[in-house]
Backbone of each chain as ProteinMPNN parsed JSONL, in Angstrom:
{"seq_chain_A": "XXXXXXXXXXXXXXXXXXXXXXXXXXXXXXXXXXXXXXXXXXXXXXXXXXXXXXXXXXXXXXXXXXXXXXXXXXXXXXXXXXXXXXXXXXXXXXXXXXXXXXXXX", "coords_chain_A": {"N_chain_A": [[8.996, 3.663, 7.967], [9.157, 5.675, 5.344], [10.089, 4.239, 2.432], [12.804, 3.527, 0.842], [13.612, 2.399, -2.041], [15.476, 0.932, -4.666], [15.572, 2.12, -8.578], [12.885, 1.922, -10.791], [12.115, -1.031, -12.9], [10.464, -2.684, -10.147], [9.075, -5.278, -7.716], [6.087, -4.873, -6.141], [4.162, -5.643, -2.486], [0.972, -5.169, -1.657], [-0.415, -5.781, 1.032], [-3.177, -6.183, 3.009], [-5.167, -6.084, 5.432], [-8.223, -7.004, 8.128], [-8.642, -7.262, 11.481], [-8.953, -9.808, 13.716], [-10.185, -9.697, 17.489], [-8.404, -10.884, 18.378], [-5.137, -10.61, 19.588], [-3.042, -11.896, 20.872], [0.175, -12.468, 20.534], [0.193, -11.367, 18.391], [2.026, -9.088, 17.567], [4.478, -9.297, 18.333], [5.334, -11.688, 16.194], [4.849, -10.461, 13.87], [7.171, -8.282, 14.328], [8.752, -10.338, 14.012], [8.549, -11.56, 11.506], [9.357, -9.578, 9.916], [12.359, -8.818, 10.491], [12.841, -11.673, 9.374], [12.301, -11.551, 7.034], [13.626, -9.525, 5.829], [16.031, -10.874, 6.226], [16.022, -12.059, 3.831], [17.413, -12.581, 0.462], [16.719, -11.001, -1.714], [14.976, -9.096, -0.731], [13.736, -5.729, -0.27], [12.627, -3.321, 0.727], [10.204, -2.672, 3.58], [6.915, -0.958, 4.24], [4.628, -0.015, 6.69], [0.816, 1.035, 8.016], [-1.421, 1.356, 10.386], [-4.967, 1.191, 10.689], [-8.482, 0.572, 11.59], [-8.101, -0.543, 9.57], [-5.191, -2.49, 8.118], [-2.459, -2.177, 6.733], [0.167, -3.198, 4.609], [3.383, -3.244, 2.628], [6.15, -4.743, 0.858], [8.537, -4.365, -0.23], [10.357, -5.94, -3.825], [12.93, -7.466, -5.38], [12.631, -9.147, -7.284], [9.904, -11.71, -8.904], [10.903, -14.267, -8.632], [11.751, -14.033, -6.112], [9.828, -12.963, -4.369], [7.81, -15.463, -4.641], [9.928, -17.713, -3.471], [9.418, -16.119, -0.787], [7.494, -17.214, -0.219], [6.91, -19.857, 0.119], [9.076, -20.164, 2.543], [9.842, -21.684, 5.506], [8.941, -21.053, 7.669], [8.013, -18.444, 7.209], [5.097, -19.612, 6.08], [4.282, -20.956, 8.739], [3.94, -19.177, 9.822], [1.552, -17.554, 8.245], [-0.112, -19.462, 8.879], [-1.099, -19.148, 11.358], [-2.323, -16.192, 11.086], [-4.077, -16.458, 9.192], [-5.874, -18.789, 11.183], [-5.785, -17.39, 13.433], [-5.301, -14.118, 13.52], [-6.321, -12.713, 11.752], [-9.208, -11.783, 9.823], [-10.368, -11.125, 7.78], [-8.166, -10.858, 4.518], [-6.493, -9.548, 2.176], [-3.794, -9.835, -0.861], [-1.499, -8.807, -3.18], [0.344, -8.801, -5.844], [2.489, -6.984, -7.569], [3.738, -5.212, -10.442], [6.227, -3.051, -10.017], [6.163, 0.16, -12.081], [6.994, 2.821, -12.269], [8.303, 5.145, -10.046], [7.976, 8.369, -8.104], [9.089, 10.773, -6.595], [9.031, 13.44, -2.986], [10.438, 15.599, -1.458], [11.266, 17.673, 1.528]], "CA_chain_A": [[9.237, 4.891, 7.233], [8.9, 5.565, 3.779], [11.369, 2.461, 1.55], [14.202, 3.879, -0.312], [13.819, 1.381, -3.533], [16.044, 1.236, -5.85], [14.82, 2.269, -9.638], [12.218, 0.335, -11.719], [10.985, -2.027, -12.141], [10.523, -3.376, -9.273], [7.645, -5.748, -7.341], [5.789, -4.87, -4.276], [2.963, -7.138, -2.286], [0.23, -4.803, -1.126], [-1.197, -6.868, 1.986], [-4.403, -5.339, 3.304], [-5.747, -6.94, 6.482], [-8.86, -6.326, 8.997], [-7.741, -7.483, 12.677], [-10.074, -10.36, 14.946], [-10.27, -9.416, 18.385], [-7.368, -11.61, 19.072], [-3.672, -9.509, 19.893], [-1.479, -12.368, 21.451], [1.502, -13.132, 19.601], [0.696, -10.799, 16.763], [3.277, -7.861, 17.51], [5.469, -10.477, 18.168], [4.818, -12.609, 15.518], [5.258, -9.467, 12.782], [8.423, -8.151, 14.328], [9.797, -11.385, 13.873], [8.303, -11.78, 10.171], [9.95, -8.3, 8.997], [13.297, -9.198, 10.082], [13.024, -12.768, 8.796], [11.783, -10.674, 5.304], [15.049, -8.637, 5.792], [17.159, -11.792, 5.678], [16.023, -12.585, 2.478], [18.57, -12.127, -0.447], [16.28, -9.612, -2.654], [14.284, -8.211, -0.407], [13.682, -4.66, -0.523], [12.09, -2.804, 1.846], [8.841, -2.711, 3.998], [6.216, -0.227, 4.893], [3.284, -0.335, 7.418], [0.213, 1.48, 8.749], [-2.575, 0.422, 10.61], [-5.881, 1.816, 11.875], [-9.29, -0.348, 11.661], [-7.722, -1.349, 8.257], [-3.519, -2.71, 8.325], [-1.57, -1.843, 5.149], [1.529, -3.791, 4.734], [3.928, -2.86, 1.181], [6.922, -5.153, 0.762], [9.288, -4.769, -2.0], [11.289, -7.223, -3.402], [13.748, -7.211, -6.893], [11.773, -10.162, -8.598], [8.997, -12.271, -8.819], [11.035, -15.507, -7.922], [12.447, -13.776, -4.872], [8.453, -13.086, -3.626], [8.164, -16.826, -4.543], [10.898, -18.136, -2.493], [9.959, -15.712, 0.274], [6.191, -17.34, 0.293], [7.599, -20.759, 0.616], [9.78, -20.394, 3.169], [8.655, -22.527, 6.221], [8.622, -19.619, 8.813], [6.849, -17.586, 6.812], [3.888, -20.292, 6.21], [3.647, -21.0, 9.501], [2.834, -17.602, 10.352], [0.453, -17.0, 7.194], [-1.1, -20.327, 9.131], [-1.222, -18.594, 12.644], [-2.499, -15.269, 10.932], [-5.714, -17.278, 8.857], [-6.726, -19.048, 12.429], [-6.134, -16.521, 14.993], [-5.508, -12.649, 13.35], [-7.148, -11.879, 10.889], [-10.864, -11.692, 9.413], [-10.032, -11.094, 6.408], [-7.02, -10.248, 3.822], [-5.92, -9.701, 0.769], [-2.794, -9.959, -1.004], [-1.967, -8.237, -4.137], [1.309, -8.871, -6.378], [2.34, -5.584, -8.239], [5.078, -4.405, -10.953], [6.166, -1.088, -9.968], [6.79, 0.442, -13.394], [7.477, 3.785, -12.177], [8.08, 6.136, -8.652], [8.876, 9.758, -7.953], [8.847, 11.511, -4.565], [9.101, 14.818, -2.957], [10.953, 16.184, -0.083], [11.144, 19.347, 1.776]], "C_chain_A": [[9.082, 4.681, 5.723], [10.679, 5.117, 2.737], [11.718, 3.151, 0.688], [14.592, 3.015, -1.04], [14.915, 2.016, -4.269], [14.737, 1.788, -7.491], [14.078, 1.389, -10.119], [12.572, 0.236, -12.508], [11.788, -2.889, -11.012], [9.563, -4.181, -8.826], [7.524, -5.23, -5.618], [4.292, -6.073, -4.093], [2.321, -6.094, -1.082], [-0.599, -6.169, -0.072], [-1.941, -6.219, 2.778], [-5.394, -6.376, 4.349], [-6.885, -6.357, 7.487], [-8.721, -7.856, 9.814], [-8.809, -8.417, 13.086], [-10.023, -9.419, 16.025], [-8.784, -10.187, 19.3], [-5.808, -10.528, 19.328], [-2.946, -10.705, 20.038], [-1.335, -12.816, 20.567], [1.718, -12.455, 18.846], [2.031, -9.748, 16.631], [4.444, -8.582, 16.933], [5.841, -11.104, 16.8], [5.296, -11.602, 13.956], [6.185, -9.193, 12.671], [9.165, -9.419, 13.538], [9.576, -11.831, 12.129], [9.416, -10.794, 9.051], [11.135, -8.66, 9.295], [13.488, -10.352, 9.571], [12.655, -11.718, 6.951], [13.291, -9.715, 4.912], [16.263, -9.532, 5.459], [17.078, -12.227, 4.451], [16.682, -11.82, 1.284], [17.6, -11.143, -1.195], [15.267, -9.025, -2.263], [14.486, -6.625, -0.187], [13.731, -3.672, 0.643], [10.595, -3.169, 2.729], [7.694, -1.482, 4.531], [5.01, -0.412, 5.651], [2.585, 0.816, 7.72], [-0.86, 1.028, 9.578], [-4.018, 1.313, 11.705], [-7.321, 0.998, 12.138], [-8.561, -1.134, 10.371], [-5.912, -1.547, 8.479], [-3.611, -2.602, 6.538], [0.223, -2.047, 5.145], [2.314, -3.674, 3.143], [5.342, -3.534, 1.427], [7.708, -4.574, -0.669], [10.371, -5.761, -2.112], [11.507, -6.788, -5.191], [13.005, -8.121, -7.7], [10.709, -10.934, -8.229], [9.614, -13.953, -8.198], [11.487, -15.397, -6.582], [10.954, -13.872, -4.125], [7.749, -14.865, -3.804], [8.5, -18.272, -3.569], [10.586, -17.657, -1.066], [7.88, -16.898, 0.714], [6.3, -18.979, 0.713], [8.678, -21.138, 1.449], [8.694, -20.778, 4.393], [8.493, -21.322, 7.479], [7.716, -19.013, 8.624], [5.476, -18.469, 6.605], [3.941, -20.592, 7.382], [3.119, -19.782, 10.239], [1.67, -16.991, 10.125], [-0.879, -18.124, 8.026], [-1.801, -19.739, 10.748], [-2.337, -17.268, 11.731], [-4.448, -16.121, 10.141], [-6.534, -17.557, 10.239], [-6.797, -18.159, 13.08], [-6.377, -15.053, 14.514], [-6.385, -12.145, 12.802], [-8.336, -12.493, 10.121], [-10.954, -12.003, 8.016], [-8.862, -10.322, 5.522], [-6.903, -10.44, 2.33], [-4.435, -9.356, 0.402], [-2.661, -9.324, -2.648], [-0.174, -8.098, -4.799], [1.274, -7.644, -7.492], [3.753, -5.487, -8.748], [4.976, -3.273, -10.601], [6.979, -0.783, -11.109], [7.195, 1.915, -13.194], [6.767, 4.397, -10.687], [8.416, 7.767, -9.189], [8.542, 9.725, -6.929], [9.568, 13.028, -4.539], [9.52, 14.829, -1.33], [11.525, 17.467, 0.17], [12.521, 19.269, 2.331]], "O_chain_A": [[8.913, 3.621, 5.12], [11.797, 5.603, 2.568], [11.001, 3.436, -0.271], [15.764, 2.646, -0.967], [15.189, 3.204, -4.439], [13.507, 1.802, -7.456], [14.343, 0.19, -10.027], [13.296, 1.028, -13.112], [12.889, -3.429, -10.901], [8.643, -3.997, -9.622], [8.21, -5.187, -4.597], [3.697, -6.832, -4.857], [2.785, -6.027, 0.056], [-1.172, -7.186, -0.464], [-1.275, -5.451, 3.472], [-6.174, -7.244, 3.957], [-6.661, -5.19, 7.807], [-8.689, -8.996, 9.351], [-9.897, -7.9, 12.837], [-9.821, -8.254, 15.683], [-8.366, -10.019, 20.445], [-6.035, -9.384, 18.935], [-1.998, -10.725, 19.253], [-2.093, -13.415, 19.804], [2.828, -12.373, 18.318], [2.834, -9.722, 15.698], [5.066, -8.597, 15.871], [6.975, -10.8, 16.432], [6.02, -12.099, 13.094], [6.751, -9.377, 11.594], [9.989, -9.332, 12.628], [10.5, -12.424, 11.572], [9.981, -11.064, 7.991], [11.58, -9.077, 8.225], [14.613, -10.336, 9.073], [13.351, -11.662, 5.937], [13.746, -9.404, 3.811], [17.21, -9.229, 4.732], [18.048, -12.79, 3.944], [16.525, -10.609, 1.133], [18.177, -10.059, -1.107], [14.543, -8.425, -3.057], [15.641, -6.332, 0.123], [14.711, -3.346, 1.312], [9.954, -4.119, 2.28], [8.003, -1.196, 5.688], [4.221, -1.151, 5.062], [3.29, 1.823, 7.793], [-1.2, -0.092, 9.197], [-4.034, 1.781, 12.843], [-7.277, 0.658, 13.32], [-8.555, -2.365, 10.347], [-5.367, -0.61, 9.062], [-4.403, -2.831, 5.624], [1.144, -1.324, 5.526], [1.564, -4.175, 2.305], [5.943, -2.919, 2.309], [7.32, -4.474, -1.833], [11.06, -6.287, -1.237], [10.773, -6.172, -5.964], [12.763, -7.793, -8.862], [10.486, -10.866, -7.02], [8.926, -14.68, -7.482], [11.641, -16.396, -5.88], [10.815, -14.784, -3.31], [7.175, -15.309, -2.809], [7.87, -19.251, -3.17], [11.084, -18.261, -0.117], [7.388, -17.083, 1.827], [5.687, -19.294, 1.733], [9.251, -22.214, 1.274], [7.494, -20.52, 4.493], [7.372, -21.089, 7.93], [6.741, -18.848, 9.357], [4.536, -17.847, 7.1], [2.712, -20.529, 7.413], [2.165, -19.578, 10.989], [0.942, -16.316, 10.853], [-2.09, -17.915, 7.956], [-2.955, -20.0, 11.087], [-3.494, -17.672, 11.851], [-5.566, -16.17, 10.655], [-7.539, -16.913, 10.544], [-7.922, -17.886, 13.496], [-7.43, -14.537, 14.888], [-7.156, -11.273, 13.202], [-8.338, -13.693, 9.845], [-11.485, -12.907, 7.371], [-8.635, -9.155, 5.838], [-7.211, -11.374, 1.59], [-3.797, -8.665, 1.197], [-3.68, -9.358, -3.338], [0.552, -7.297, -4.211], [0.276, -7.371, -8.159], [4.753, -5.592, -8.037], [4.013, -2.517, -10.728], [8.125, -1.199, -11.281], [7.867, 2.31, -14.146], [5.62, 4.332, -10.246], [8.903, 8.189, -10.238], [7.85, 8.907, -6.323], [10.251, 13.619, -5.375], [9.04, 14.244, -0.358], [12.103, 18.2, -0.633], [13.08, 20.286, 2.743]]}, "seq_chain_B": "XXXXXXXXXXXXXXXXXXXXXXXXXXXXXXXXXXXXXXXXXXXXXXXXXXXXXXXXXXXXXXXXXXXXXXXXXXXXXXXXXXXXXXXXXXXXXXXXXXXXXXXXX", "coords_chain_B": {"N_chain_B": [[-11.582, 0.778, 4.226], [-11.2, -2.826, 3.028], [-10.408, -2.89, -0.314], [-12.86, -3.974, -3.378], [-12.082, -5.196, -5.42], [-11.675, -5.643, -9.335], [-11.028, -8.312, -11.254], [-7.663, -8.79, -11.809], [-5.216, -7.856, -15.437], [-5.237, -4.867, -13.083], [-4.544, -1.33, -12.049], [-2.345, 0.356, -9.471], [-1.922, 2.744, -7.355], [0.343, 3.451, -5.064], [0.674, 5.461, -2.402], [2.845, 7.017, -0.588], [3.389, 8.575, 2.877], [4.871, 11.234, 5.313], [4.164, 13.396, 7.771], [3.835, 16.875, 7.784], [2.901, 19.031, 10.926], [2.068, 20.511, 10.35], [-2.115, 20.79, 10.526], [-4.342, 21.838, 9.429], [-7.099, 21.977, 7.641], [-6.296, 19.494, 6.162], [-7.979, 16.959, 6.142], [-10.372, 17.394, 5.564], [-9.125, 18.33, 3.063], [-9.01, 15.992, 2.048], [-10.7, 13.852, 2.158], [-12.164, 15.151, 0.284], [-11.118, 14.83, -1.921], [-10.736, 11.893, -2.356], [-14.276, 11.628, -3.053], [-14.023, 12.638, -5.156], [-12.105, 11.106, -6.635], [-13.706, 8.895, -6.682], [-15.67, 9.737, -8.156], [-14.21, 9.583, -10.758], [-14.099, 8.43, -14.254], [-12.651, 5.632, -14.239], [-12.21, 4.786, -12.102], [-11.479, 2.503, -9.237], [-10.888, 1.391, -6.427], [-10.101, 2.353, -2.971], [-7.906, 2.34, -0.185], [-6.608, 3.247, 2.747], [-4.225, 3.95, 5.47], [-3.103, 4.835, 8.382], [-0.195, 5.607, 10.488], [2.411, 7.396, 12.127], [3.485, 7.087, 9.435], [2.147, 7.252, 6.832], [-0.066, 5.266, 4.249], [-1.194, 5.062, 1.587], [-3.523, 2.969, -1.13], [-4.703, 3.711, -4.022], [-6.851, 2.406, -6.809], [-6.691, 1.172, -10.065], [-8.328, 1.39, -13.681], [-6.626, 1.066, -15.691], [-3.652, 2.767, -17.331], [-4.045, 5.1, -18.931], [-6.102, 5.845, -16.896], [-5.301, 6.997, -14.706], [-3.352, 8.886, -15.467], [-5.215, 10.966, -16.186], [-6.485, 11.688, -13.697], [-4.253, 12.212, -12.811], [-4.091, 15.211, -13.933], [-6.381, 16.19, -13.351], [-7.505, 19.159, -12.809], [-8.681, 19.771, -9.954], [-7.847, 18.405, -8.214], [-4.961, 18.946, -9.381], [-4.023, 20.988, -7.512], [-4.759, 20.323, -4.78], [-2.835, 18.753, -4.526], [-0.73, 20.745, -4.615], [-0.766, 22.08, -2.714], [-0.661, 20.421, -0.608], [2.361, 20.261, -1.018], [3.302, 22.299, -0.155], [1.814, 22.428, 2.771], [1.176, 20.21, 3.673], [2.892, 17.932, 3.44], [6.063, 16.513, 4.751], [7.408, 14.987, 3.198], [6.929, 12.68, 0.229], [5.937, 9.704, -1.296], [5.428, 8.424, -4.242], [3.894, 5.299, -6.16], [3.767, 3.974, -9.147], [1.709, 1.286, -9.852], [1.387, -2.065, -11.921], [-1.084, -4.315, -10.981], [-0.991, -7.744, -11.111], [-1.402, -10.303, -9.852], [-3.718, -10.926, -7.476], [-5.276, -12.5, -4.368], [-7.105, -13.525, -1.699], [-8.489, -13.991, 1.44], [-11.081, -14.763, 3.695], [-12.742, -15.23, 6.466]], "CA_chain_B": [[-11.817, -1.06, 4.167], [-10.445, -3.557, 1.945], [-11.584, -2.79, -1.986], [-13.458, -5.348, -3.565], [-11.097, -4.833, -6.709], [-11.963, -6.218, -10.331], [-9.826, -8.928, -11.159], [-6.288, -8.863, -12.659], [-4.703, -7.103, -14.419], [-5.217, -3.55, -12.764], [-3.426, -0.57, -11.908], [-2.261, 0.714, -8.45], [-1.212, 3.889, -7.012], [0.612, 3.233, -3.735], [1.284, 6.56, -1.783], [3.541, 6.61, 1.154], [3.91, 10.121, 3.343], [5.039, 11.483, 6.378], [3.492, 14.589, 7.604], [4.429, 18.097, 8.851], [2.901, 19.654, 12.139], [-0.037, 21.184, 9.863], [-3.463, 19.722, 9.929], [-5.668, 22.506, 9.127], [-7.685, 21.823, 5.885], [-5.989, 18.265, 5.277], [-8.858, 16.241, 6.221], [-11.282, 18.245, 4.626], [-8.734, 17.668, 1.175], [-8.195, 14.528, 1.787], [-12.116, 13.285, 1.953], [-12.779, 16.071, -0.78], [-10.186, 13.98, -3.29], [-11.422, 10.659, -2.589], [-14.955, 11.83, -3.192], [-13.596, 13.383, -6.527], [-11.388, 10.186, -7.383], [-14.761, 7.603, -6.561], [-15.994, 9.986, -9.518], [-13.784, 9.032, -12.005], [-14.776, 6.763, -14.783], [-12.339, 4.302, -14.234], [-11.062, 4.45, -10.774], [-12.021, 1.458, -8.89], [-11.656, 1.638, -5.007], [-9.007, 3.124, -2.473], [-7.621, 1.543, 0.947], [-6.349, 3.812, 3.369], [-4.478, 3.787, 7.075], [-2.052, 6.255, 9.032], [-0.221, 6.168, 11.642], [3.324, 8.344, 11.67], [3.989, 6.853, 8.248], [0.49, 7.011, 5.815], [-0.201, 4.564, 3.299], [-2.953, 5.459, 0.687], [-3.13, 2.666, -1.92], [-5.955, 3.482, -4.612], [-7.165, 1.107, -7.98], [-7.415, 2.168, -11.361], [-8.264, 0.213, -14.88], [-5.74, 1.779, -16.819], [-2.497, 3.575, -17.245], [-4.876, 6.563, -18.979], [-7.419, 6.726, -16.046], [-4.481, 7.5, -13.787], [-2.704, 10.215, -16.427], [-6.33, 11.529, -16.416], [-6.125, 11.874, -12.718], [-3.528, 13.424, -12.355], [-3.836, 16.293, -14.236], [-7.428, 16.829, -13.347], [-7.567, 20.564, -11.796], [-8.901, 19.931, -8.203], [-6.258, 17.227, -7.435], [-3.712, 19.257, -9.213], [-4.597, 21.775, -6.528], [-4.925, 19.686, -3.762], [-1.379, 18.578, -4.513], [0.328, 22.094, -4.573], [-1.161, 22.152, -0.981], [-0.052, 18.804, 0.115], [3.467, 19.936, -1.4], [3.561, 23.174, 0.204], [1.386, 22.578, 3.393], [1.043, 19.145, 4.62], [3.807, 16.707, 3.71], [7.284, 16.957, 4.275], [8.171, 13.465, 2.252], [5.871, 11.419, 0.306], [6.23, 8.84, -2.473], [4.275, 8.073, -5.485], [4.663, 4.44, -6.603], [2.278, 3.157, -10.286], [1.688, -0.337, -10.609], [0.459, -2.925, -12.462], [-1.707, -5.65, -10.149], [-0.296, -8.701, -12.042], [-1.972, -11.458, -9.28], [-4.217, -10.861, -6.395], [-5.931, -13.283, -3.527], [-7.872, -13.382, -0.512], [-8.879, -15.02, 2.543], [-12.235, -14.253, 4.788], [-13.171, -15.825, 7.658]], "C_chain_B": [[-11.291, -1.434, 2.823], [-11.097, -3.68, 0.691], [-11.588, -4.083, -2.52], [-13.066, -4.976, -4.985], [-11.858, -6.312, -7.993], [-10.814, -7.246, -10.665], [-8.61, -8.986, -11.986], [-5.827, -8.866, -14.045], [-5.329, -5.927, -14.064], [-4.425, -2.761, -12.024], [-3.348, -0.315, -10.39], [-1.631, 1.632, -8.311], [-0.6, 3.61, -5.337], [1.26, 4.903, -3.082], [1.581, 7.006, -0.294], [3.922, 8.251, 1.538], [3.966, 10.158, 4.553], [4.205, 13.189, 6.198], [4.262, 15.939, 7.999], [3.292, 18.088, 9.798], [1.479, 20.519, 11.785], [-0.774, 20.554, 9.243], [-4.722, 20.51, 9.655], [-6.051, 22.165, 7.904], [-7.237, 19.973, 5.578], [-6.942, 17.521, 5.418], [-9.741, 16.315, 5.183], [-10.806, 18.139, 2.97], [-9.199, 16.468, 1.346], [-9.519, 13.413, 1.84], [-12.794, 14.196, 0.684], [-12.18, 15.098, -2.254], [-10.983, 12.043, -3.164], [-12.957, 10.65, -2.99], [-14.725, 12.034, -4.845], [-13.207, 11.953, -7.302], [-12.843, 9.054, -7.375], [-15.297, 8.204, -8.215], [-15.509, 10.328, -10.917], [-14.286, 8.157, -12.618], [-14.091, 5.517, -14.519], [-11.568, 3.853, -12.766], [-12.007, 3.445, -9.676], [-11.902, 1.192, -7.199], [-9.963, 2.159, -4.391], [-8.297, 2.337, -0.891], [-6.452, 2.888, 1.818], [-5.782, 4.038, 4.975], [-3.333, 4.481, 6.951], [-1.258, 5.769, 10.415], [0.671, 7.54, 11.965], [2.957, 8.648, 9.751], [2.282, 7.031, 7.981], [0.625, 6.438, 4.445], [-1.768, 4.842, 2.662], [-2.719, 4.723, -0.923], [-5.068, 3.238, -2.901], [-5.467, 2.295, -5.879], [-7.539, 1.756, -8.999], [-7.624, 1.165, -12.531], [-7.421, 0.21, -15.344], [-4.777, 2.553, -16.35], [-3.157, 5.521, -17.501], [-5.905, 7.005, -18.123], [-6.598, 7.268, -14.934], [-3.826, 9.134, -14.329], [-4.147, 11.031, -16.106], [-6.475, 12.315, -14.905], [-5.472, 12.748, -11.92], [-3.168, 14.912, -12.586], [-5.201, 16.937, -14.228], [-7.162, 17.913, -11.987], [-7.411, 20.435, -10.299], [-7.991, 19.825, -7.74], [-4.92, 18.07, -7.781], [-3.228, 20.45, -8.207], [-4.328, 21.894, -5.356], [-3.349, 19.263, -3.631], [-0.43, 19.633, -4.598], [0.186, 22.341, -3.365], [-0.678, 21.467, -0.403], [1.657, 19.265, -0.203], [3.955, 21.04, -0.031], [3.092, 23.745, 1.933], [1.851, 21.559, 4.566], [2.284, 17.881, 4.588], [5.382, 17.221, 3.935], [7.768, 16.039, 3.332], [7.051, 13.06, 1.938], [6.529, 10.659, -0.943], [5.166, 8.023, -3.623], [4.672, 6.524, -6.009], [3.267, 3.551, -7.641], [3.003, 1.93, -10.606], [1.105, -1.247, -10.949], [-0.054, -4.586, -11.272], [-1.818, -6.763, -11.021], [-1.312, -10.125, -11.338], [-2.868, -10.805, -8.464], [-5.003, -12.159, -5.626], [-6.078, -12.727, -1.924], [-7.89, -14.564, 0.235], [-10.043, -14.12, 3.476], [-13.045, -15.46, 5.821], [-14.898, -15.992, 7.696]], "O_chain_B": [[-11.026, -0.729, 1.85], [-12.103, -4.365, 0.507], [-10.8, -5.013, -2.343], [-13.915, -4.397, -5.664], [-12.322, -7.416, -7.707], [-9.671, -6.952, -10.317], [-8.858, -9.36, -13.133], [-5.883, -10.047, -14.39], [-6.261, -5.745, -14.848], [-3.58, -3.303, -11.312], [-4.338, -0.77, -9.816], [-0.624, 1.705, -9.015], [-1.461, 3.625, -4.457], [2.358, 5.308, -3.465], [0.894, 7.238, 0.7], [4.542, 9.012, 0.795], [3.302, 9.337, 5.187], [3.845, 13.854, 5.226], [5.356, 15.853, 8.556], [2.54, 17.13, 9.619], [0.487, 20.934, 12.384], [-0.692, 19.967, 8.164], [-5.863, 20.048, 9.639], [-5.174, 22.061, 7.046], [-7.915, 19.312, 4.792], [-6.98, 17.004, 4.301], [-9.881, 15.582, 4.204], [-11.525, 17.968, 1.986], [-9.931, 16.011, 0.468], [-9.318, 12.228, 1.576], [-13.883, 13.877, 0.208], [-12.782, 14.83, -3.294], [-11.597, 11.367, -3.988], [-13.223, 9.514, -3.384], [-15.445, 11.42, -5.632], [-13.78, 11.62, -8.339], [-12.84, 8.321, -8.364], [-15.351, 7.49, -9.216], [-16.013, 10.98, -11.832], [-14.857, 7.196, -12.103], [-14.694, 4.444, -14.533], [-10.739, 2.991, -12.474], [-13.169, 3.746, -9.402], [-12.929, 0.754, -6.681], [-8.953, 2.301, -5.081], [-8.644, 1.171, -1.077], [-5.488, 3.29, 1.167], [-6.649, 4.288, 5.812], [-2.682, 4.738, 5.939], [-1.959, 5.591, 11.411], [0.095, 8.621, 12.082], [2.523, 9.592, 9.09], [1.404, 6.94, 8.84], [1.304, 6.988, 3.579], [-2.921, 4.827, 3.093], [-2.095, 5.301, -1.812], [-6.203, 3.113, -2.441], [-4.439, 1.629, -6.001], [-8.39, 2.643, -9.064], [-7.092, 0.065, -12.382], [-7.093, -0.937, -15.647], [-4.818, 3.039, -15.22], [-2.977, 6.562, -16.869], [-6.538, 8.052, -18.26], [-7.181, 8.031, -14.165], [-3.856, 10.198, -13.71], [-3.822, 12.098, -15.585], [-6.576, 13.541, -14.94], [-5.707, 13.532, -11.001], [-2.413, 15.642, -11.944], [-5.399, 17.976, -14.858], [-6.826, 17.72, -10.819], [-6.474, 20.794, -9.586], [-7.299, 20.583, -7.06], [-3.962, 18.102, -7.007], [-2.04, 20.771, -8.191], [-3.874, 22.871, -4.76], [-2.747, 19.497, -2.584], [0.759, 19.317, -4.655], [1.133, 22.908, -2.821], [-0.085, 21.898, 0.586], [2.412, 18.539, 0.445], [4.739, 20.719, 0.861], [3.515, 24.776, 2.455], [2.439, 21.698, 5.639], [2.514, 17.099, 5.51], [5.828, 18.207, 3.347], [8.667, 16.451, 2.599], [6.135, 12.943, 2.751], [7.566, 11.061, -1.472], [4.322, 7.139, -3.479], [5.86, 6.434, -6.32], [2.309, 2.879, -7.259], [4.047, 1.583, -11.159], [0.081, -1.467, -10.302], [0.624, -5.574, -10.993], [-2.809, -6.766, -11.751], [-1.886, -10.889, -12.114], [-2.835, -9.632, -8.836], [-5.409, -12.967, -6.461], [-5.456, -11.901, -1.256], [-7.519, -15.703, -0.049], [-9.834, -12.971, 3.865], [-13.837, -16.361, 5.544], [-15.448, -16.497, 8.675]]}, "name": "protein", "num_of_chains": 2, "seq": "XXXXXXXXXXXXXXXXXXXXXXXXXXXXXXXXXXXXXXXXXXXXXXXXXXXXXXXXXXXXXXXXXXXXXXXXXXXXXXXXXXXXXXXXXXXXXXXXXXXXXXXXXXXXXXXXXXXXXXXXXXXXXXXXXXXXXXXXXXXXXXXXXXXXXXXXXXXXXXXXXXXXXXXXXXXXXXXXXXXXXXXXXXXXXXXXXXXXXXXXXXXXXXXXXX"}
């Protein structure tokens, strides 16, 4: 759903992926990434979509917290699973958010 | 597909929405605005996927090619429609692309 941040600044980590042909493990393998991303002390929120293209939006309170979360050993062995088996190609994209608004009916 | 972005820094628009129940015309905006935004001078590529939730990140050079953006006619248009038609929630979030990296198979 759409991540109820606190105010800025804040950082997010646009992650922009196109899929192999491979599936096993990945569901799996994500679930278990997002709550491991949830245990982490300044993490934020997360958003996803995915249709030929995946669009993954983390937020997180600082730059040493996204840091900390990229060196944790869980998370590299997943980023190492996701290079060999998922994905084709990705990008990753570190971002100040210097300002939101939003609109609801 | 994944934009082949200029390198660091540059700007980002991340826009997160849920929808209402009406889909007449939104397509038809919503390929009419990206057509519009490719012909900006400084807007640099867009990344796009849906499923409930919709993530629509675009790329810009600048803080002024975004201001420029947003107050150009069509779009401001297209967004009284989107307010009043198609979204019930969305979220606007500008930010500065501080790092980026890749991986391709």
């Amino acid at each position: 759903m759409i991540a109820n941040t606190s105010k800025p600044p804040y950082y997010a980590i646009i992650f922009t992926s196109l899929h192999t042909n491979v599936v096993e493990g990945y569901d799996a393998m994500s679930s278990s990434m997002i709550e491991l991303a949830k245990d982490q002390p300044v993490f934020l929120r997360v958003e996803s979509a995915r249709n030929e293209l995946g669009i993954t939006v983390s937020y997180w309170e600082s730059l040493e917290a996204i840091k900390a979360w990229k060196h944790h050993l869980e998370h590299s062995v997943a980023r190492e699973k996701g290079r060999s088996d998922w994905y084709t190609k990705f990008k990753v994209r570190i971002c100040n958010v210097e300002k939101d608004y939003g609109f609801e009916k």
